[in-house]
VOPAGU-2260 file (C-alpha; in pm, 1 decimal, decimal comma):
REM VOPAGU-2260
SITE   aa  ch    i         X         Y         Z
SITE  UNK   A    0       0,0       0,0       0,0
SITE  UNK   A    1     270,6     199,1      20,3
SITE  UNK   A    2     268,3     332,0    -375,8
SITE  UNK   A    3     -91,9     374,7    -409,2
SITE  UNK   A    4    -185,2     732,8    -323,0
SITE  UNK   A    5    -592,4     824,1    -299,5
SITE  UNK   A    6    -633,1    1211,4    -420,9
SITE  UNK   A    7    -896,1    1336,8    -158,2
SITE  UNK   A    8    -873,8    1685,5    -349,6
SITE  UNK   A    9   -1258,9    1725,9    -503,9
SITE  UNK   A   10   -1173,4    2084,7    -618,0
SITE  UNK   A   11   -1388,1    2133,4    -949,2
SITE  UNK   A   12   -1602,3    1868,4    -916,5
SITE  UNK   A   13   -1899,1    2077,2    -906,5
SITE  UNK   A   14   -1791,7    2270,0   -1189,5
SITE  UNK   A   15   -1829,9    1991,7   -1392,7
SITE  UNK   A   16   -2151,3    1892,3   -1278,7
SITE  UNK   A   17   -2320,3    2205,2   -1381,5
SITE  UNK   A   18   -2117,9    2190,4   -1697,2
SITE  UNK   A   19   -2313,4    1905,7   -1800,4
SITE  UNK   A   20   -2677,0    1984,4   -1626,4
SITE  UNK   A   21   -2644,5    2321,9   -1829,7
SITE  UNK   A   22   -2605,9    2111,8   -2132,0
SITE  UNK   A   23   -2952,8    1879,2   -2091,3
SITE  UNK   A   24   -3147,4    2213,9   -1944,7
SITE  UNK   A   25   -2998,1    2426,0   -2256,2
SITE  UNK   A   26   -3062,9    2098,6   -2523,4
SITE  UNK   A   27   -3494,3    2085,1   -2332,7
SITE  UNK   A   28   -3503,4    2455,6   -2393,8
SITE  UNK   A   29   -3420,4    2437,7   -2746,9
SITE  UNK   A   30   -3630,7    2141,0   -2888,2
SITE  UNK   A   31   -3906,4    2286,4   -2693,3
SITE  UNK   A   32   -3875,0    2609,6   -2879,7
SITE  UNK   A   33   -3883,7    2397,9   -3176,4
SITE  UNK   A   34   -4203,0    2199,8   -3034,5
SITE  UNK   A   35   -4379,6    2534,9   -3006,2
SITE  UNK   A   36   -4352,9    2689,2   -3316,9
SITE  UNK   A   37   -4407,5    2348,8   -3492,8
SITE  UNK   A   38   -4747,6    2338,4   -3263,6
SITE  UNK   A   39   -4829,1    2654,7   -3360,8
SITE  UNK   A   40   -4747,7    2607,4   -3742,2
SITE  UNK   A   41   -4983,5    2297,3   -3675,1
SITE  UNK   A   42   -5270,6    2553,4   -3512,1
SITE  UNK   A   43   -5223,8    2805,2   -3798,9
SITE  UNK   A   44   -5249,8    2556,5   -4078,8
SITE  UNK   A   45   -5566,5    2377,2   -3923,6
SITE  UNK   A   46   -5709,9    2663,4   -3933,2
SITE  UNK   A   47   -5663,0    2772,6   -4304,6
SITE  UNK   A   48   -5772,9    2425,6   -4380,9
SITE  UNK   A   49   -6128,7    2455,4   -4153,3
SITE  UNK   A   50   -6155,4    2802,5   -4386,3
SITE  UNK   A   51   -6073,2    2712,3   -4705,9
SITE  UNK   A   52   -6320,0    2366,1   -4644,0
SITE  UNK   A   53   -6586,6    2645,4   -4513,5
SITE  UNK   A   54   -6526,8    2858,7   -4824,9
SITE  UNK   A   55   -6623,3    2553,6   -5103,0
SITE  UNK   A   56   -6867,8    2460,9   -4882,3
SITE  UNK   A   57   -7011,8    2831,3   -4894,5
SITE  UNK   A   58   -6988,1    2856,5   -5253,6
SITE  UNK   A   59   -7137,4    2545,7   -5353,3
SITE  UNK   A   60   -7446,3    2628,6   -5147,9
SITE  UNK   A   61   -7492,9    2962,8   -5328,0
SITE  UNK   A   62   -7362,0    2828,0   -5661,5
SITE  UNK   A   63   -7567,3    2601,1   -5851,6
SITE  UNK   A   64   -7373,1    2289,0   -5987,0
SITE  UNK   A   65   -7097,1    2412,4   -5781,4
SITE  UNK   A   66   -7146,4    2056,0   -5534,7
SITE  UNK   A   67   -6955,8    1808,0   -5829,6
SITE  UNK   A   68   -6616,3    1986,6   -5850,8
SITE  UNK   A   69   -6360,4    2213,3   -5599,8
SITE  UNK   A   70   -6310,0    2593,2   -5751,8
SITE  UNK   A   71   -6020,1    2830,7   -5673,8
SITE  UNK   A   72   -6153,2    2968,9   -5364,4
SITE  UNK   A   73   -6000,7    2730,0   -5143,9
SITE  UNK   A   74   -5681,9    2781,5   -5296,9
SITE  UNK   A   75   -5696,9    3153,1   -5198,8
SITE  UNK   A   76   -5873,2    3151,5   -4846,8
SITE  UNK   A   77   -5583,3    2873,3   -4804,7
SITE  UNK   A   78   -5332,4    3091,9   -4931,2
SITE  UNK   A   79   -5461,9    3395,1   -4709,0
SITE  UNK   A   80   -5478,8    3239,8   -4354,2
SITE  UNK   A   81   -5119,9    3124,2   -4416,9
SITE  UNK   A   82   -4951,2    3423,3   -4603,5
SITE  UNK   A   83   -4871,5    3232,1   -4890,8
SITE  UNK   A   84   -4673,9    2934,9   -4704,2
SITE  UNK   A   85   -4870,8    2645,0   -4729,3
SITE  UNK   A   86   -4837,2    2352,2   -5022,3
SITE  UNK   A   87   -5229,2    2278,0   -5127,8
SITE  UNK   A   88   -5227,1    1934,6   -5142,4
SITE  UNK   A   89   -5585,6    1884,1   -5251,0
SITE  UNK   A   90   -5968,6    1947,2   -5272,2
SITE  UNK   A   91   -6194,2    1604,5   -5248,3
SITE  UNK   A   92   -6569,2    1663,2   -5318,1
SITE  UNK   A   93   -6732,2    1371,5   -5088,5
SITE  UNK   A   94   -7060,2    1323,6   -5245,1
SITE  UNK   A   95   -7398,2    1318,9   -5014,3
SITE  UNK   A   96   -7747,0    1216,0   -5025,4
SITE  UNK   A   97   -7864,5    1580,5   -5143,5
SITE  UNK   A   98   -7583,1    1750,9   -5087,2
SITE  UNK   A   99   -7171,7    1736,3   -5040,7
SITE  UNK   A  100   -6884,3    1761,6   -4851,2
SITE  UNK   A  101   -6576,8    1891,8   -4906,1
SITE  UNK   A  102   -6218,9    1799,2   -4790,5
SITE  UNK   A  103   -5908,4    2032,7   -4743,2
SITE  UNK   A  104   -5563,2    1904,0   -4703,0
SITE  UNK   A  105   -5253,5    2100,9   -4675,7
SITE  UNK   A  106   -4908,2    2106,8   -4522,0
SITE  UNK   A  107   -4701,2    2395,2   -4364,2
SITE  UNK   A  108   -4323,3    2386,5   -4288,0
SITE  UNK   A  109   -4178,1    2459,3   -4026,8
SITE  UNK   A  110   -3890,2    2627,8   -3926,1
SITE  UNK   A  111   -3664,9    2420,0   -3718,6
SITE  UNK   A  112   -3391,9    2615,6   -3518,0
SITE  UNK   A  113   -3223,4    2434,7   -3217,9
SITE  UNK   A  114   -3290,6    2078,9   -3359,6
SITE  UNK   A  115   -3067,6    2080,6   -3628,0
SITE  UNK   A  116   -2814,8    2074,5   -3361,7
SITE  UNK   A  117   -2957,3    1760,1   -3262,4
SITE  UNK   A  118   -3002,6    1653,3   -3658,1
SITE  UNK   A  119   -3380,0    1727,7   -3711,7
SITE  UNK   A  120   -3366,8    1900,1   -4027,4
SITE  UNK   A  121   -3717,7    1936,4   -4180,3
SITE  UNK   A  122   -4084,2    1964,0   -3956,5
SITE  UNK   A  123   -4424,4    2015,4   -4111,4
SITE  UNK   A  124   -4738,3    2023,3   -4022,7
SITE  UNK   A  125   -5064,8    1852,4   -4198,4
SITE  UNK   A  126   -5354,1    1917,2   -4194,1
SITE  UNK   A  127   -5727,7    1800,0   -4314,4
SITE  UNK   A  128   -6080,9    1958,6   -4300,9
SITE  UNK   A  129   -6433,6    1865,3   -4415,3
SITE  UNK   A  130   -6694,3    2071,1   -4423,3
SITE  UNK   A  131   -7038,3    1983,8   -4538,6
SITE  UNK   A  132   -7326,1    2162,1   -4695,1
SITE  UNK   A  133   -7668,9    2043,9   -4662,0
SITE  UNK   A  134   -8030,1    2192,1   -4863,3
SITE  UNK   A  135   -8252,7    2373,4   -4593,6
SITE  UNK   A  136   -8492,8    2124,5   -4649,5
SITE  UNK   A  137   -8267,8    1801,2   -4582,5
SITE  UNK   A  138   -8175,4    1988,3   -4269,0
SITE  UNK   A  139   -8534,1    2068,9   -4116,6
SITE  UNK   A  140   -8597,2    1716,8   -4234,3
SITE  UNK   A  141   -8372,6    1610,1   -3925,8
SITE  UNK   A  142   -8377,5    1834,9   -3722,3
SITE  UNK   A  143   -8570,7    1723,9   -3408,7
SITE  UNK   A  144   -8901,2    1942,6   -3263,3
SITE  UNK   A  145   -8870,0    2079,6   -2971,5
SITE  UNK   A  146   -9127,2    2224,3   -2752,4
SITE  UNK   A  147   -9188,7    2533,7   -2682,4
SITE  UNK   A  148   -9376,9    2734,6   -2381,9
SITE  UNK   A  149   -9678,3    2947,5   -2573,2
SITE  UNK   A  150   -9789,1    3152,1   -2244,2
SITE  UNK   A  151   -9470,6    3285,2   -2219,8
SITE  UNK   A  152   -9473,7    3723,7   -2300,6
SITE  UNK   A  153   -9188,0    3730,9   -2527,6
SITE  UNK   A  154   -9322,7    3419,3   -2688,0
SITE  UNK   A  155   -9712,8    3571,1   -2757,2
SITE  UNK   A  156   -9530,7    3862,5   -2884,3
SITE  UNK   A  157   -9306,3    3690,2   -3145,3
SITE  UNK   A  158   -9703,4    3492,1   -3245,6
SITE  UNK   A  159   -9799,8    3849,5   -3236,1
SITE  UNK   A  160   -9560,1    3996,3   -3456,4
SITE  UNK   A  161   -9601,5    3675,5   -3724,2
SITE  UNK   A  162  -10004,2    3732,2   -3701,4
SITE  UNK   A  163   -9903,3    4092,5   -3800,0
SITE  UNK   A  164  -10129,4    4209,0   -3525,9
SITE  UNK   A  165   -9773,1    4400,2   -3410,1
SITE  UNK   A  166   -9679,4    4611,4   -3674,8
């Protein structure tokens, strides 16, 4: 035992330890940066889908023969709620009974800052919408009655009013 010496010196020892913990705390901080904006690339291009479904959906109502085929519309509104970013990937008419639906799908990049460090090169986000238009008379066809309280005042006035005994 007489060559083997045991350093008791722990001088820097601590130094290293926070060396490394600022290294996992820094590498969290950055790929959650990353995780937000790709979350709110995914928010923003959900809703430019939900529009641009809304928009063909809108136009095929008050377009006759518009229900068979997707227009340019959704293109734009698309293109609008995403300041030109997002890649239209398509317009899908889903024929109905009487009347159609209509499904959006696009992508959006996303820019990815701290986690190329870590190799993540590319993020996007997808997304899909539907959106379905109906005749007024398929949807009072199913909608359910409901009952409603005649003694009530603002009631007899709204009979009132319809009997054209209110002017």
């Amino acid at each position: 035992m007489r060559g083997v010496r045991v350093r008791r010196d722990e001088r820097g020892a601590a130094a290293i330890v926070v060396a490394l913990s600022l290294v996992v705390v820094m590498a969290a901080a950055m790929l959650t940066i990353d995780a937000g904006m790709l979350w709110n690339q995914r928010r923003t291009i959900a809703t430019a889908t939900d529009a641009a479904a809304l928009a063909e959906a809108r136009r095929a109502a008050l377009t006759p023969g518009a229900a068979t085929a997707c227009g340019s519309q959704w293109v734009t509104m698309l293109s609008r709620n995403t300041r030109s970013q997002a890649d239209a990937l398509s317009c899908t008419v889903l024929p109905g009974d009487r009347g159609a639906s209509f499904e959006v799908r696009a992508r959006l990049a996303s820019p990815v800052g701290f986690g190329a460090a870590l190799g993540v090169r590319d993020a996007e986000a997808f997304a899909s919408s539907v959106a379905r238009f109906d005749p007024v008379s398929l949807v009072l066809e199913k909608t359910r009655p409901i009952a409603v309280c005649t003694q009530n005042t603002h009631m007899q006035e709204w009979f009132a009013y319809l009997d054209g005994t209110i002017p």
